[in-house]
N, C-alpha and C positions, 0 to 999 in steps of 0.2 A: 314618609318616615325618612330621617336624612341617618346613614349612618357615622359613622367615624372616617375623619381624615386620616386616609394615611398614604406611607408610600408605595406603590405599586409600580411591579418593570411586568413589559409582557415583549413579544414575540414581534411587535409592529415597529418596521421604522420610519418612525414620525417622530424623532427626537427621545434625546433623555428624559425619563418618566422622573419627576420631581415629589407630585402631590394629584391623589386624586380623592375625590368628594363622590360619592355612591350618593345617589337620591332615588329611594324605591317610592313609586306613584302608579299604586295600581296595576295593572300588568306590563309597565315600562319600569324599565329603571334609566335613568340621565347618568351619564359618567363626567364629573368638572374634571378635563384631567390637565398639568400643569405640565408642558415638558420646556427643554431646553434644545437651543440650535447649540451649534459644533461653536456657535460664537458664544454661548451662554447667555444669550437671548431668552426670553418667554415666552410661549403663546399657550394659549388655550386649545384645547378639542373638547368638545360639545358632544358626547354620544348618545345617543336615544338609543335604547334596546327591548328589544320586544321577542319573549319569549312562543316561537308558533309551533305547532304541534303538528306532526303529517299524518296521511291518512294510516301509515304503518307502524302509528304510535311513538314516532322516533320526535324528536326534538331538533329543532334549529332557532337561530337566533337573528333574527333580520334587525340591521344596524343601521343607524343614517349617523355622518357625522360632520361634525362645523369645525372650522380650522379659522378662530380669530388670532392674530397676530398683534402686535405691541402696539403698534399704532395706530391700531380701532379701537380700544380697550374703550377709552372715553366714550365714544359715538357709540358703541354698540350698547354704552353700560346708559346713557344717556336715553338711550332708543327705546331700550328695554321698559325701563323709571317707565317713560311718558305711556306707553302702552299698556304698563299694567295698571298704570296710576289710571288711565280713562278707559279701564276696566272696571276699577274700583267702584268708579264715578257711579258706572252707568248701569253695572250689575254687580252691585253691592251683596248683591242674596249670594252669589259665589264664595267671596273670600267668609261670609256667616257659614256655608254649608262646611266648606272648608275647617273652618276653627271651630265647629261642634261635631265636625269625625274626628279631631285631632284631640280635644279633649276625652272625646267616649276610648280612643285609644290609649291616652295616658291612665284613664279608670281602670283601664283591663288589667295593661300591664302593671297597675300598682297593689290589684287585688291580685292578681298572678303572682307577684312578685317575692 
């Protein structure tokens, strides 16, 4: 489920928080987030977040994150393409399983609704 763009600041300095993209998948969610250098630059950060639970019931959040910069933008968006394209290829029955959860979720929510 992809939610709403919007802007978000938090606590971290890793540049002016511009735009960020929430993508919840299952028990991660990926953070697109867009910030700005002190030059008004762009780059991206990449967050993977994964909700774990301890044995005293409390909650933590284990995070990995990727820091691409302006000048990969192309090579990493390029990289990307070709790897999920000879995903597609090759296990096709993925992106099927994929887009008939995505449908039975649009039925929910629209009898939910």
């Amino acid at each position: 489920m992809i939610s709403q763009s919007m802007p978000r600041r938090d606590s971290e300095d890793f540049g002016e928080q511009i735009l960020t993209k929430a993508v919840k998948a299952g028990r991660r969610t990926y953070f697109f987030d867009v910030r700005a250098t002190r030059g008004d630059d762009y780059f991206l950060t990449i967050t993977e977040s994964r909700k774990k639970t301890n044995p005293d019931g409390s909650a933590t959040f284990d995070r990995h994150k990727i820091f691409l910069y302006k000048e990969d933008f192309a090579k990493f968006g390029e990289g990307f393409r070709e790897v999920v394209d000879f995903i597609k290829r090759t296990k096709p029955e993925f992106f099927e399983q994929q887009a008939e959860t995505e449908k039975c979720r649009t039925a929910e929510a629209e009898i939910a609704g």
